[in-house]
Structure formats: C-alpha cells, structure tokens
RODO-2510 file (C-alpha; in nm, 4 decimals, decimal comma):
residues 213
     n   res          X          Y          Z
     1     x    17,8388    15,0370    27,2162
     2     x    18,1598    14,8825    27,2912
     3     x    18,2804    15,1429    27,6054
     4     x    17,9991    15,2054    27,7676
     5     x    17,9265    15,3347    28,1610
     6     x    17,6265    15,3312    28,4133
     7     x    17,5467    15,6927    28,3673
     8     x    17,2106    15,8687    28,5703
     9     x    17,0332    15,5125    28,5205
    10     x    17,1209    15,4480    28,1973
    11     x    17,4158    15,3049    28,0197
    12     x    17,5799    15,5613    27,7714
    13     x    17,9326    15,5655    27,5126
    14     x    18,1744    15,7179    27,7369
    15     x    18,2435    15,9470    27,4625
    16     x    17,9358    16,1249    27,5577
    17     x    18,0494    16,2209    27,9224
    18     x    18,1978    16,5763    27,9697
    19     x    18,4504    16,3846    28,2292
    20     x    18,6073    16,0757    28,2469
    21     x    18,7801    16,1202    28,5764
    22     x    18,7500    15,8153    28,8058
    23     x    18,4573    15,6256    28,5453
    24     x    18,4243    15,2512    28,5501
    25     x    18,4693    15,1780    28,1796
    26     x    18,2345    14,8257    28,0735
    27     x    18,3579    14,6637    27,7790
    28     x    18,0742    14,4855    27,5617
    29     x    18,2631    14,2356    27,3241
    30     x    17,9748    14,0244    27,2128
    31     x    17,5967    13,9239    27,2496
    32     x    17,6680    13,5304    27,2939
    33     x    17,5962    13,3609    27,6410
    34     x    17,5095    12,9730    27,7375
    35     x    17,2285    13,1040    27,9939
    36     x    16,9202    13,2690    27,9499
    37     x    16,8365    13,3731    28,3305
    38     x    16,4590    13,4689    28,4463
    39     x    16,6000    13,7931    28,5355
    40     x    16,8822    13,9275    28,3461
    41     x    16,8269    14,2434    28,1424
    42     x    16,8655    14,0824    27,8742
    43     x    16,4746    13,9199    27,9141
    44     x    16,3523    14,1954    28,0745
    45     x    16,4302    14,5646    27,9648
    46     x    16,4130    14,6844    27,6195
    47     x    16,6733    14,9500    27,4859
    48     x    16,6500    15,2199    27,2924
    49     x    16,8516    15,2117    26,9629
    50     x    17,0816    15,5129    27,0996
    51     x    17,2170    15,3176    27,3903
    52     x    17,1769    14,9793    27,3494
    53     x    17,4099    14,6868    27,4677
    54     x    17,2923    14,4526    27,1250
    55     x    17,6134    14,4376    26,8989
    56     x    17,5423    14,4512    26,5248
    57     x    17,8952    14,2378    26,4883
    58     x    18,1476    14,1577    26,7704
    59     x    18,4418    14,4043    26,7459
    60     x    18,7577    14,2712    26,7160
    61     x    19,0699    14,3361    26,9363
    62     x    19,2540    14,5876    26,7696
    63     x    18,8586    14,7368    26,7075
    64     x    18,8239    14,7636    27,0966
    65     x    19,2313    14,8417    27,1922
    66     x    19,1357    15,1511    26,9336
    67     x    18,8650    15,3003    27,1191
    68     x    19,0625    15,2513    27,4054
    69     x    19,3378    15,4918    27,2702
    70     x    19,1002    15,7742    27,2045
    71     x    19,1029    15,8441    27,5922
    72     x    19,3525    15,8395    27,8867
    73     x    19,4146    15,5256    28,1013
    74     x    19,5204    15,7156    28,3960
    75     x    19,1184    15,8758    28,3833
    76     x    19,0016    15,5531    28,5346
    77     x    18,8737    15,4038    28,7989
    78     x    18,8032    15,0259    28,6391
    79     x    18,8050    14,8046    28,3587
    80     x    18,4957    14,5807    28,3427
    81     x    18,4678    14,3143    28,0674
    82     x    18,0983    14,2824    28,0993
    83     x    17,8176    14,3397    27,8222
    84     x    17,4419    14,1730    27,7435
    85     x    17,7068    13,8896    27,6419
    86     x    17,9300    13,6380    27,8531
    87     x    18,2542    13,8181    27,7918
    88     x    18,4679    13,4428    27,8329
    89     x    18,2591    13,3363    27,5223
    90     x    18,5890    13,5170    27,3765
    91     x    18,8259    13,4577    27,6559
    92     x    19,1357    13,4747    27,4589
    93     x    19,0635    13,8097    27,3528
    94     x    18,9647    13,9515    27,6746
    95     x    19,3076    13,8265    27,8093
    96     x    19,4963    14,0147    27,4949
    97     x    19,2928    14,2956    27,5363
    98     x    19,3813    14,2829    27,9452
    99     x    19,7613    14,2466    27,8886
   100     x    19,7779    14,5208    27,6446
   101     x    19,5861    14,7446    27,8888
   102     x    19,8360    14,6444    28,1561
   103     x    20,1087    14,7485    27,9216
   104     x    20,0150    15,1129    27,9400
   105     x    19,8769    15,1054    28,2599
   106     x    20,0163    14,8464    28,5218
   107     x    19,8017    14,9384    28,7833
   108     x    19,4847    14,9594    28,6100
   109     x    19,2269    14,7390    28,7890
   110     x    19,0733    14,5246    28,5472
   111     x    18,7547    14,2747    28,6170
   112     x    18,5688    14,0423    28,3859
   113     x    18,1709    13,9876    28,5384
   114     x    18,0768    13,5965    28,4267
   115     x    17,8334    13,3389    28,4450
   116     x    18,1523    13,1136    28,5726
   117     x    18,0813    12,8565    28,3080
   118     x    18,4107    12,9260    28,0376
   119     x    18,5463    12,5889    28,1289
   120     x    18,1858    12,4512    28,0101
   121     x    18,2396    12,6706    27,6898
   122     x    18,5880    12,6046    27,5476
   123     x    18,6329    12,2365    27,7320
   124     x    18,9341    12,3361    27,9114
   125     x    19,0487    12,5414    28,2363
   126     x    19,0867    12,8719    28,1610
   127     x    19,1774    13,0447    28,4728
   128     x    19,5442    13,0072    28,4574
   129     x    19,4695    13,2572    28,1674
   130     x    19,4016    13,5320    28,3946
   131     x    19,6964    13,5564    28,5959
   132     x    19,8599    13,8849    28,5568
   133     x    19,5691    14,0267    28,3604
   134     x    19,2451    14,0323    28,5478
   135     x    19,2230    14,1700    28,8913
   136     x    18,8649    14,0810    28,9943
   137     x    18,6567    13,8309    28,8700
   138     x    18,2780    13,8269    28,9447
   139     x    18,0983    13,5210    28,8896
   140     x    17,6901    13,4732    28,9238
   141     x    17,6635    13,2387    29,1860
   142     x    17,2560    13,2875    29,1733
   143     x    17,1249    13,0332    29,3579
   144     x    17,2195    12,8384    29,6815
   145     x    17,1608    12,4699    29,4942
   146     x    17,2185    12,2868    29,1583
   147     x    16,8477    12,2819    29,0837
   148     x    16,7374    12,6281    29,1498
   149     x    17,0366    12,7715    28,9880
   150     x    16,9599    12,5545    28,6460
   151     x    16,5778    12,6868    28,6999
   152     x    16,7586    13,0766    28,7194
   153     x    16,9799    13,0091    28,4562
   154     x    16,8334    12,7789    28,1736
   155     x    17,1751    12,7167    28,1169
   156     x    17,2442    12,5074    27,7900
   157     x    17,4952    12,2667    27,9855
   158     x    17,2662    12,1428    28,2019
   159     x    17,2552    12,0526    28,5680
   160     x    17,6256    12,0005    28,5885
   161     x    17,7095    12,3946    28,5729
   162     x    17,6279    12,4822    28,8869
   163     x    17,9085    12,2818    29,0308
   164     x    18,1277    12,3930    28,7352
   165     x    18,0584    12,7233    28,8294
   166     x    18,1713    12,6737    29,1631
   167     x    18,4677    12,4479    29,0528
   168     x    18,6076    12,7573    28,8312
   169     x    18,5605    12,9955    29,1292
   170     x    18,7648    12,7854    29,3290
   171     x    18,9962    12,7538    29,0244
   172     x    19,0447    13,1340    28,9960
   173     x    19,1853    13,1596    29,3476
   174     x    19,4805    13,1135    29,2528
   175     x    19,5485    13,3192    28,9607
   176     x    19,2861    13,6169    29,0104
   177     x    19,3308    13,8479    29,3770
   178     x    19,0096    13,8752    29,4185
   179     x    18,7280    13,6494    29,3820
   180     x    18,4148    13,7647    29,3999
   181     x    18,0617    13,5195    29,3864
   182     x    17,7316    13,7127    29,3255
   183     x    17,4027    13,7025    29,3641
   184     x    17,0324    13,8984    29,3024
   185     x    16,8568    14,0316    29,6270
   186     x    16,5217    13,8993    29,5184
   187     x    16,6630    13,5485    29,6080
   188     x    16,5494    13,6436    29,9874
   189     x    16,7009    13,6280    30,3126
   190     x    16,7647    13,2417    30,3632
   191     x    16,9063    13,2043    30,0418
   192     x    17,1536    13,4452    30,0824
   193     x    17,2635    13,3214    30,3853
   194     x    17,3096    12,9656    30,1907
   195     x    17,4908    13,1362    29,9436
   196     x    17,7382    13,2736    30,1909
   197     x    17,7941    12,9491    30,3609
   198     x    17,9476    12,8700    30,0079
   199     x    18,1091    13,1525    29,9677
   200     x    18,2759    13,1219    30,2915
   201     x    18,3591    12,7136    30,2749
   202     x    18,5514    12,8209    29,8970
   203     x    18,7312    13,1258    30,0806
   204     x    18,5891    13,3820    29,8705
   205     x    18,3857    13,6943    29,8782
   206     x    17,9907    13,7097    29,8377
   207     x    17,8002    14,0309    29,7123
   208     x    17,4606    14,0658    29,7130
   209     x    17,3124    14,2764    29,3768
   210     x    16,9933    14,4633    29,3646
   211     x    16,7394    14,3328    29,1073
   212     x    16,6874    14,6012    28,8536
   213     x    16,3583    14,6703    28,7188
***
C-alpha cells in the first residue's frame, strides 16, 4: 500500500473507504530504516498479504503524486509521511512530493513521523529542507538517555544518535511549526517525566504513544 489509513484497527488502501471526508492519509514510500526498535511493529505484528505495509519496490514520485490525484485534497484532514520505513531515508522525495501537495492545496497539513536520525543518513542537515513543506514533524524520542535509547533502537549509527536525534529536533525549530518528540507508554512513569524535562529544555512538544500489541 502506498495511501493507506488506521481504519477499525487495521490499516487499509484508502481506496477501500466509502468516505474520505476528514481521513488522515499515511504515505508508505519505502521499507528502509537505520533502527530496528524492541517494539516497533515492524518486530512484532505480522500482516496479512491484503493490507500489509511491506513494499514489493519503493514507488517513485510521480507513482505516489498519481495516487494522490485519484482523490480530492480538500477530503482531508492530514498528510502523514510515515510507513514500516523511515520516510527521510528518501527525504528529497518526501519534500517534492510535500511541495507539489502544497501546490494544490496550500493549507493542507502535512507531517513526516521519524526516527530523527536523516542527518545520520545523508551526512548533512536536512531540516532547512522542510521549510514551507512539512507542517509537523514527529520524531521518536524513546528513551530519556543515550544508552537506553541505543538499547530501544539498535540503531546502526551507534551511541551518537541519540544526541543527533535531539540535535535535529532542535534543528527543525526553525523551519517546521510544530515540533513534536515522542515516546511509547510502556517506558513508565519516571521516564516520561525525563523525557519531558527534554522536551521542555529544547522548547518543544512531548506526546506520549500507546504501545500496540
């Protein structure tokens, strides 16, 4: 599925839905991410072949701008660059794909979810990118420390992406309105509370996910 949505549990084409009024539209542009976390879906649920999130091959940008003219912009609610992939493995698509959308819809709120770790990935800081493009961007903050988050993540950079993570968040604030830093409920009371003392020292905005089964 490229367009997908969170539909009665499940995620489903959003050419299956009688409606799209109001939907929050996920786009899943490919299967590639530098972390393998303990609890992401990707470890932990298996799909069937009717609605899963696996790509066969990454679609390209005029591939995903097509699917996005079989539908009406003004239907919905949100853009969401998120799959089973990290959508800034392919940052410079995502931004094409966000301007274009912004061409025929201005006011279309548009977010990418990330693991925060794109300047890791293409050696460079790509958050000037986003200006004008992405409205929200939602970065797993996971853990409260350096260590722990590496444990969480198994992330192929090392222990140094934990404060790259937070160094791109940071980074974002001034292109992206709002900056959003995440984390998993199962992480427990204290470490939330650690997490939001970072949250609050960058200036940003911390939301707490449930785990899903």
């Amino acid at each position: 599925m490229i367009l997908y949505t969170l539909h009665e549990k499940s995620y489903i084409d959003i050419g299956q839905l009688d409606s799209l009024e109001d939907v929050h539209v996920y786009v899943n542009l490919t299967n590639r991410c530098p972390c393998a976390c303990t609890f992401c879906l990707r470890q932990t649920k298996e799909m069937l072949e009717s609605n899963t999130l696996w790509l066969d091959k990454e679609p390209t940008v005029d591939e995903v701008i097509k699917e996005f003219q079989k539908y009406d912009l003004d239907d919905f609610a949100e853009v969401v660059f998120c799959g089973f992939g990290e959508p800034l493995q392919r940052v410079d698509d995502v931004i094409q794909i966000a301007g274009i959308l912004k061409l025929y819809r201005q006011d279309l709120p548009i977010r990418v979810n990330t693991n925060g770790l794109a300047n890791l990935i293409h050696q460079r800081d790509v958050a000037p990118d986003m200006k004008g493009r992405i409205d929200t961007i939602s970065i797993s903050l996971n853990a409260p420390d350096a260590k722990e988050y590496l444990a969480l993540t198994r992330s192929r950079f090392g222990i140094e992406s934990f404060d790259a993570m937070l160094a791109f968040a940071r980074a974002c604030l001034s292109y992206v309105p709002h900056v959003v830093l995440t984390v998993v409920d199962i992480i427990g009371e204290e470490k939330i509370k650690k997490c939001q003392s970072i949250c609050d020292e960058l200036g940003v905005t911390l939301r707490v996910r449930p785990f899903e089964e």
